[in-house]
FISE-705472 format. One line per 4 residues: number of its first residue (from 0); for each residue z, x, y of C-alpha. Coordinates in steps of 0.5 Angstrom, whole numbers. Example, Ala and Ser with C-alpha at 12.3 -4.5 7.8 and 13.67 -1.06 7.14 Angstrom:
0> 16:25:-9; 14:27:-2
***
This chain:
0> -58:237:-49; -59:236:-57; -58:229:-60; -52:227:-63
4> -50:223:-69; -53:217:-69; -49:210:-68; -45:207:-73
8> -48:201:-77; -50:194:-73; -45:191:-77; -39:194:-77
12> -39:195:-70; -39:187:-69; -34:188:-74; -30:192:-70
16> -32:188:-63; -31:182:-66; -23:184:-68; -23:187:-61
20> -24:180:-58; -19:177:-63; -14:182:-61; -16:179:-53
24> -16:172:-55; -10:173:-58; -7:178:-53; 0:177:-48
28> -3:171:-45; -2:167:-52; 4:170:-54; 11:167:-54
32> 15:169:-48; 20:173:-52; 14:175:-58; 18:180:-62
36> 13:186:-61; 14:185:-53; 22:183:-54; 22:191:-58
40> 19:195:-53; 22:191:-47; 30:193:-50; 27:200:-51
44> 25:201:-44; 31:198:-41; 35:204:-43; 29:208:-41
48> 30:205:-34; 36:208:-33; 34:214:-31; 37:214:-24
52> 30:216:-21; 27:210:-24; 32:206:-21; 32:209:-15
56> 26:204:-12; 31:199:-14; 37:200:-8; 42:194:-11
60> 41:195:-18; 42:203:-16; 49:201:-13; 50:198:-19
64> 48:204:-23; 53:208:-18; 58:203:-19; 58:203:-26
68> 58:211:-27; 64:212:-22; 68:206:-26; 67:210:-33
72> 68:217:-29; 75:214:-28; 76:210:-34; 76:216:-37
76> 80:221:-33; 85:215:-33; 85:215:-41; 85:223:-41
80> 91:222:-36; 95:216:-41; 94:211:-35; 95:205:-36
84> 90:199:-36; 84:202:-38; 82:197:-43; 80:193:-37
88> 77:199:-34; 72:200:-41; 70:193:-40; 68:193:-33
92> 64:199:-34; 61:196:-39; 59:189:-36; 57:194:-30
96> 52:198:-35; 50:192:-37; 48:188:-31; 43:194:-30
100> 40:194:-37; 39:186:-37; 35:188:-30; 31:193:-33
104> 30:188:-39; 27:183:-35; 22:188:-31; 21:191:-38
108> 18:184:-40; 15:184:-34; 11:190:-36; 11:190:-43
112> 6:183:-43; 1:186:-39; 2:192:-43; 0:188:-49
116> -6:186:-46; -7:193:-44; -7:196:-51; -12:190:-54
120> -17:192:-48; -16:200:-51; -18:198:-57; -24:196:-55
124> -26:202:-52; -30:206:-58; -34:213:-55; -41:209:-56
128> -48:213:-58; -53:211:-51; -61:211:-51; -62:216:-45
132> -68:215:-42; -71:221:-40; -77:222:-34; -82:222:-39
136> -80:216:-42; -77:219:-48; -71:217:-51; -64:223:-51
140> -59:220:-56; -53:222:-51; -45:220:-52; -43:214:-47
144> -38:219:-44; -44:224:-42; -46:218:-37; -46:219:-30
148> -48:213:-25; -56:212:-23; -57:215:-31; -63:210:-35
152> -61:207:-41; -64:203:-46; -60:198:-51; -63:193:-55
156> -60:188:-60; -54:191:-64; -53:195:-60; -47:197:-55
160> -47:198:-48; -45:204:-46; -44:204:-40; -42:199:-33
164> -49:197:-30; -55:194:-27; -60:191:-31; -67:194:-28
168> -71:191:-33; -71:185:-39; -68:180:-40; -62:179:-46
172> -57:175:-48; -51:179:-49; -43:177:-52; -38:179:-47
176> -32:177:-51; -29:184:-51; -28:182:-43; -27:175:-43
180> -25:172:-50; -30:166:-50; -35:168:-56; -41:165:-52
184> -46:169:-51; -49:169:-44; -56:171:-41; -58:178:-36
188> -64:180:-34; -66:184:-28; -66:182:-21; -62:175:-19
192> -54:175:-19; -55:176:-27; -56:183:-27; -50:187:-27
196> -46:188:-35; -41:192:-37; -39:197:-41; -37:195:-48
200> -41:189:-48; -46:188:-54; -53:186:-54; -55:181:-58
204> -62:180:-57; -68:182:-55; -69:189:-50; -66:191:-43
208> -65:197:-40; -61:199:-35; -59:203:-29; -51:206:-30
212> -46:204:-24; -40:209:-26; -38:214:-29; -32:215:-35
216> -27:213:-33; -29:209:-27; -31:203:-31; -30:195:-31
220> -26:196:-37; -22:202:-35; -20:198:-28; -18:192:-32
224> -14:197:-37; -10:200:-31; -10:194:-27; -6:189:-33
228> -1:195:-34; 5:192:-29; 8:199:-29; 2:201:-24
232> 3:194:-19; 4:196:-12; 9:193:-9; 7:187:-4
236> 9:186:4; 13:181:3; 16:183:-3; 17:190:1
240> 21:186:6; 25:182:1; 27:189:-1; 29:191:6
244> 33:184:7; 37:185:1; 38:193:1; 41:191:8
248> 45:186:6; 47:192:0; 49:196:5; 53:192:10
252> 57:189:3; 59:197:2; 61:199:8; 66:193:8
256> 68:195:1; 69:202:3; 74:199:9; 79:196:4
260> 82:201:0; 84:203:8; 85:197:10; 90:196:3
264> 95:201:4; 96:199:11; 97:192:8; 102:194:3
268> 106:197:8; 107:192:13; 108:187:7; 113:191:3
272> 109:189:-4; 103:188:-8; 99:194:-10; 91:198:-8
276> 85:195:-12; 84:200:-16; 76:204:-16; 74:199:-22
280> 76:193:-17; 73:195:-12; 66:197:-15; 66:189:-18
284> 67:186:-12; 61:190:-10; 58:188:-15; 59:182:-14
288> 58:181:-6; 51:184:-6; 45:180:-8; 44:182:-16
292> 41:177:-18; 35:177:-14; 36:185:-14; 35:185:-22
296> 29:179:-22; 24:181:-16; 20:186:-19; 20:181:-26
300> 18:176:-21; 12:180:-18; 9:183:-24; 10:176:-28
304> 5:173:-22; 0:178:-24; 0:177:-32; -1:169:-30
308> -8:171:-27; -9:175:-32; -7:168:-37; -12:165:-33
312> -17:170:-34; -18:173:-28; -17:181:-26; -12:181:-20
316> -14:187:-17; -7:188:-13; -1:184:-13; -3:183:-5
320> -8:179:-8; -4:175:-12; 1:174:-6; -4:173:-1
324> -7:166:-5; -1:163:-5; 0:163:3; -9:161:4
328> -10:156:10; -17:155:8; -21:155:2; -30:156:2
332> -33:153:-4; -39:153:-7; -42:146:-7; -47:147:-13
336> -42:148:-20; -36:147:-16; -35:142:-13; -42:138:-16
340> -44:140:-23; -50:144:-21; -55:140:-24; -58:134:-20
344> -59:128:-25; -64:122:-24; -60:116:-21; -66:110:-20
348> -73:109:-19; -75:107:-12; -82:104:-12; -86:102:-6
352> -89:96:-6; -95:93:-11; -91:97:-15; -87:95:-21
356> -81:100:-23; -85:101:-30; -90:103:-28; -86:108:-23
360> -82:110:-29; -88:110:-34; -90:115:-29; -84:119:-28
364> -83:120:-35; -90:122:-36; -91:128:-30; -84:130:-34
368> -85:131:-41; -86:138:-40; -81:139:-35; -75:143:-39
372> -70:143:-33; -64:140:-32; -67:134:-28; -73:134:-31
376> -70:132:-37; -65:127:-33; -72:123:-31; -74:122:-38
380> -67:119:-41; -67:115:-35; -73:112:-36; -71:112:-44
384> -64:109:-42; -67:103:-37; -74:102:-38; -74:103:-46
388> -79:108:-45; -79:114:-51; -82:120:-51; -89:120:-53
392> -94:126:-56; -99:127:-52; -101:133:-54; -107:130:-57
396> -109:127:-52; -112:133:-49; -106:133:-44; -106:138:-39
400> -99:139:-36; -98:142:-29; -92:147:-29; -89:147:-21
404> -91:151:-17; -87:154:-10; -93:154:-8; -95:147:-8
408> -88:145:-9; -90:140:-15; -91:139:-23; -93:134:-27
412> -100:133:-32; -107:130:-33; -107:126:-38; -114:120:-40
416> -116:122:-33; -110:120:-29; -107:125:-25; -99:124:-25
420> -96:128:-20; -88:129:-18; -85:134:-13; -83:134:-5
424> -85:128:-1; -89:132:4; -93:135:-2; -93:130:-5
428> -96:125:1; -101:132:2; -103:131:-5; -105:123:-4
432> -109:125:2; -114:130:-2; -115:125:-7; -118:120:-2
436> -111:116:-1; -106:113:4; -99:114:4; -95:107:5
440> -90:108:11; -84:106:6; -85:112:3; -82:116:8
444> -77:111:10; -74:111:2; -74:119:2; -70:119:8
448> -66:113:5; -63:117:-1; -63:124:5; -58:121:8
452> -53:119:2; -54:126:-1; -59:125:-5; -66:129:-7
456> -73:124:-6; -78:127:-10; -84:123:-10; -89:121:-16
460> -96:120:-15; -102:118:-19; -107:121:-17; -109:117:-9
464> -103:112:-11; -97:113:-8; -92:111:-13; -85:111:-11
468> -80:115:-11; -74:118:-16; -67:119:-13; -65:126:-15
472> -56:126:-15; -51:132:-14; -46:129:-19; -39:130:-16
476> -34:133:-21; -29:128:-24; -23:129:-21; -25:133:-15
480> -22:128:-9; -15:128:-13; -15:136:-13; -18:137:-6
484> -13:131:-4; -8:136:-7; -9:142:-3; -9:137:3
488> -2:136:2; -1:144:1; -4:144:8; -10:147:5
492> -17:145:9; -22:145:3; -29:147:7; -36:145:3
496> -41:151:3; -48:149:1; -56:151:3; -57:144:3
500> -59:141:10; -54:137:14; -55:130:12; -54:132:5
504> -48:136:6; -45:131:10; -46:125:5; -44:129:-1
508> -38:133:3; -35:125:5; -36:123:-3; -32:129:-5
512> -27:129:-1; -28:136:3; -25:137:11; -31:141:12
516> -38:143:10; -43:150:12; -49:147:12; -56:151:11
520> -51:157:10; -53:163:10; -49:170:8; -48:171:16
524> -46:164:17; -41:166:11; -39:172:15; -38:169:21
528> -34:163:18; -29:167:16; -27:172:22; -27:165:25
532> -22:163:21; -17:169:21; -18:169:29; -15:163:29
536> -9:166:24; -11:163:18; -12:166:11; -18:165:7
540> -19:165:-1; -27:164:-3; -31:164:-9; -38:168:-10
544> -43:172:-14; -49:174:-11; -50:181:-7; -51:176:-1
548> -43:173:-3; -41:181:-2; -40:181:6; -36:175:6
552> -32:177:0; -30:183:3; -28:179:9; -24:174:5
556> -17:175:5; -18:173:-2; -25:174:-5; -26:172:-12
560> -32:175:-16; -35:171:-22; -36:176:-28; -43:174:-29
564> -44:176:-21; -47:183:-19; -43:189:-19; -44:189:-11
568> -40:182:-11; -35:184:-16; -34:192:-12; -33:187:-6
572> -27:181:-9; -20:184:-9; -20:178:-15; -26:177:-21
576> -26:171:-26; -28:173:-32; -30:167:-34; -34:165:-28
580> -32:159:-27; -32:157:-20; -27:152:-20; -21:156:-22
584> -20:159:-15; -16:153:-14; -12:154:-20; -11:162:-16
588> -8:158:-10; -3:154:-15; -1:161:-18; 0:165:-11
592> 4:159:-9; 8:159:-16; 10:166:-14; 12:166:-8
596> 15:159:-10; 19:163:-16; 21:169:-11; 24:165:-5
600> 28:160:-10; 31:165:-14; 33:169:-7; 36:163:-5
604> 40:162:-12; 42:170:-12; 46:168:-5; 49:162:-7
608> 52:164:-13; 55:170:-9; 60:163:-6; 64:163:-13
612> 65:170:-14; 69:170:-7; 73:164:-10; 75:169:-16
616> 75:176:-14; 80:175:-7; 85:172:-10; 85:177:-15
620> 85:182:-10; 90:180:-5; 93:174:-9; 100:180:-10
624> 100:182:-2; 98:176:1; 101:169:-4; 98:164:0
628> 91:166:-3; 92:163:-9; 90:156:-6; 83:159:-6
632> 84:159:-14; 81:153:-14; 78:154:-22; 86:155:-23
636> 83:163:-27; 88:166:-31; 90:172:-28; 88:177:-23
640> 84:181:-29; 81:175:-33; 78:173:-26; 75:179:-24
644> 73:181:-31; 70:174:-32; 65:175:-24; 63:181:-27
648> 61:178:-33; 58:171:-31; 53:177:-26; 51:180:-31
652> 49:174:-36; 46:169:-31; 40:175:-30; 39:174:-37
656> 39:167:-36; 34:166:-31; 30:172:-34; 25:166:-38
660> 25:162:-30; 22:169:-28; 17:170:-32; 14:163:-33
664> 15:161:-26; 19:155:-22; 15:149:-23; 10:148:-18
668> 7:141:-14; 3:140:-9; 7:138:-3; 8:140:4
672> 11:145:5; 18:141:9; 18:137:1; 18:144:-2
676> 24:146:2; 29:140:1; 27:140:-6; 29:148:-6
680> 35:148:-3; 38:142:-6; 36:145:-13; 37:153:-12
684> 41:153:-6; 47:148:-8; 45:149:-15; 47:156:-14
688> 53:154:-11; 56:149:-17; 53:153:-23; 58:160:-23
692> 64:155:-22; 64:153:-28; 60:159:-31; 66:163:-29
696> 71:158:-31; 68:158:-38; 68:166:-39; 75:166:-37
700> 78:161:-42; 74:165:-47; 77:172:-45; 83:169:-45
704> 82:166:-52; 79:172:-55; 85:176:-51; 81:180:-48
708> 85:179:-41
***
């Protein structure tokens, strides 16, 4: 393959990544709700969703269309014919048309949100130049789009990565705001969980070369493109079965209306008076009667619960997925850096006796000058803030540190002949015991001591002297206990998952607040867990992002992936958290519950407010053949077409006004699921009931004053 043009300039491909991610931070999950751009493009695909195959997927709102396209048939035949009453006739078919574009509108919004973000990632995308590593070690310059998986590239700094991949060799730190919007570089090498990246990407030092995953069109960024777009979400099962309810309800209401033009004349002729409801009033209380509301709304509800993930920076692989967190039984997290901050931080000094807690602390900090770890740093400001212990140069002091050792298990530094030692306390005792020294019985009892509450024991030495030891803490997150109490009152059991031995894990699962813990777990412990659970029913959500976290993310029925985990993790996850942050699992389960939360309050609306349009349109209807119906005008409506007209119109209007409620969702709180019933029936159910009362009265007093009926 002969070479190619060379890549752009460092610069302005930065340049061009740079305005990428701002295009991304700036994207649909920071625009307004109504966003002029977004509020365009969603009036233009309204009346682009009218096409009847479009609307065909939605039964209610395509009885509608039906509806309205045989009322405007008529009303033009009539007005062909010099009939009368065809002004009412034109306003019923508009309002009609109507109800159907501000459904399509509300799905348009939806849509057009995630389309937004879906353009930013496009611009992303730019045909780089790849550093094909050949056989004999050479390099080919390839285009990023000739790339296949298992191909061998190199990048180094400034350049992009061409490709969805797995680093093989070196070590980099690479800036992945084209795929997360945070401008923070992270760090990938070769083997561990650090190892996969992702095409688009750019490396912003040193060298790594890289195995492809994918090939074009198949990668990370691609999927993300396809998948933000809400015109390709699948519908999910409870969505489906929503569809059949209300198709049902559909179809019995128009079977009933179709009866009564029959079932008029009949009534007109045993009477002696009254007229037959004409075709336009007909298809009115068809509309009417049939569940629009929720009809308009639903898939607006579905694709707006996926554009709430991606706010949260999380790619939801399915809809199904999203839905499925909001109905999860048990959630497994990590302990370390989701329920603790990761770092073990030195808490106290304990000495064992003869030994004063300066000289322990002296020591310990002594042994941990060189120690560049989060704990070793947290033992030198412990004996800083304590003991008023600074730093010291010991460099000239022809210091010899001694870096930990898996091996040996402990570190620490030779310094005036000292021999200062910390690390594990059976290392530790091992130690003493070649130095010609015996090792205290508190020693143990202490290391025991802080097991028991969680904690880690390391021991200090010096040289045959057993000093004391350091407590070592896992530091609960501030504010986990009230957000595992949360998921409680959801009825969601937070289980703790953590390598460390059952003493450990049962202190720190009982300062945390979790009902259970997985002790020494390993991936087939993980495995196993999970089928358990879903044995017994229930749904499970966990977080991971090693290649031994693919099995159970698989198994998962919600399976979170963090971005900066394996490709086999993220190949497994039905979600993946651009961000990497563990914790925000719970924030999933929230917006999964927020979903079917918004679906089932608006459902429960759609069929109350059906009460008030009955009060307006039989009376209507009948009122001329059966006078004893007009007690049911209970809103004391002006006329038989004033009343239906304004039913008609009030069922158009209140989708577009419950348009924001569908996409932002229904508020959602932490409460069992009796609470969350009481509160959705008093606000939906009778607020459905109530509000088209006077919604309905309003728009009759203004037809009537506009002289509109």
């Amino acid at each position: 393959m002969s070479a190619v043009t060379s890549p752009a300039p460092v610069e302005s491909k930065k340049q061009a990544k740079h305005e990428a991610s701002v295009l991304i931070s700036k994207g649909a999950r920071s625009r307004p709700l109504f966003d002029p751009e977004i509020v365009r493009r969603a009036i233009q695909e309204s009346f682009l969703k009218l096409n009847p195959v479009k609307v065909a997927k939605n039964p209610v709102m395509f009885v509608v269309e039906v509806g309205a396209a045989l009322t405007t048939i008529f009303v033009v035949k009539d007005a062909m014919a010099g009939a009368g009453g065809v002004f009412f006739g034109v306003q019923i078919a508009f309002w009609l048309w109507f109800t159907v574009i501000f459904a399509n509108f509300a799905e348009a919004m939806a849509e057009a949100r995630g389309k937004a973000q879906a353009d930013a990632l496009r611009k992303t995308k730019v045909d780089t130049v790849a550093h094909k590593v050949l056989p004999d070690g050479k390099y080919e310059m390839v285009p990023a789009s000739k790339l296949r998986s298992g191909d061998v590239v190199y990048c180094e700094a400034g350049y992009v990565i061409p490709g969805d991949g797995e680093v093989i060799e070196g070590v980099a730190s690479v800036d992945e705001s084209v795929i997360t919007g945070e401008s923070a570089p992270v760090i990938r090498e070769s083997g561990g969980d650090r190892s996969a990246v992702t095409g688009g990407t750019m490396v912003l030092s040193d060298h790594i070369t890289i195995r492809i995953t994918s090939n074009p069109g198949e990668t990370f960024l691609d999927r993300m493109i396809a998948l933000v777009e809400g015109a390709v979400r699948q519908k999910t099962p409870n969505e489906i079965a929503l569809n059949i309810l209300i198709a049902g309800l559909t179809l019995v209401f128009l079977l009933a209306v179709a009866t009564l033009p029959t079932y008029s004349k009949y009534a007109i002729q045993a009477v002696g008076n009254g007229t037959a409801p004409t075709i336009a009033v007909l298809v009115s209380l068809l509309v009417c009667l049939i569940p629009t509301t929720i009809g308009g709304l639903l898939s607006a509800i579905g694709i707006a619960g996926m554009d709430r993930v991606m706010q949260h920076n999380v790619l939801a692989m399915s809809g199904k997925a999203v839905e499925a967190s909001g109905d999860v039984n048990t959630l497994l997290l990590d302990k370390t850096g989701t329920i603790t901050l990761g770092n073990r931080q030195a808490v106290e000094f304990l000495t064992v006796d003869g030994v004063s807690e300066s000289e322990l602390a002296d020591a310990a900090q002594l042994s941990s000058l060189a120690d560049e770890t989060p704990e070793g740093r947290s033992i030198v400001v412990l004996a800083k803030e304590k003991y008023k212990l600074r730093g010291r140069e010991v460099a000239a002091r022809n210091a010899q540190f001694i870096p930990f050792s898996a091996y040996t298990r402990m570190s620490g530094v030779d310094l005036d002949g000292r021999h200062l030692r910390k690390g594990a306390t059976g290392a530790i005792a091992q130690f003493v015991k070649e130095s010609g020294g015996t090792v205290p019985q508190s020693l143990q009892e202490i290391s025991d001591r802080i097991s028991r509450n969680g904690g880690t024991p390391l021991a200090v030495a010096d040289g045959s002297r057993i000093l004391g030891v350091i407590h070592l803490k896992d530091i609960v997150k501030g504010g986990m206990k009230d957000r595992l109490a949360s998921l409680r009152a959801m009825g969601i059991r937070s289980v703790m998952i953590t390598g460390d031995n059952p003493l450990t894990a049962a202190a720190i699962a009982q300062e945390a607040g979790v009902d259970d813990f997985l002790a020494q777990a390993t991936p087939q412990d993980k495995l196993e867990y999970i089928r358990k659970e879903q044995a017994q029913g229930r749904l499970v959500a966990m977080t991971g992002d090693g290649t031994n976290d693919a099995p159970a993310l698989a198994q998962a029925d919600v399976g979170v992936a963090m971005n900066t985990g394996t490709m086999a993790a993220k190949e497994a996850g039905n979600m993946v958290d651009l961000d990497s942050n563990p914790t925000k699992l719970i924030e999933i389960v929230a917006i999964g519950k927020q979903l079917l939360i918004t679906r089932g309050s608006l459902t429960t609306f759609s069929i109350a407010n059906d009460v008030a349009k009955y009060f307006a349109i039989i009376p209507a209807m009948f009122a001329a053949i059966y006078p004893e119906l007009n007690k049911l005008n209970i809103m004391g409506l002006h006329s038989p077409q004033s009343a239906v007209l304004a039913a008609v119109i009030f069922n158009a209007v209140i989708i577009i006004a419950l348009i924001p409620l569908a996409l932002r969702g229904v508020q959602y709180k932490p409460v069992s699921a009796g609470q969350m019933l009481t509160r959705n029936l008093l606000i939906y159910g009778l607020g459905g009931i109530i509000v088209p009362f006077p919604g309905i009265w309003l728009i009759d007093k203004m037809l009537v004053a506009m002289h509109l009926a």
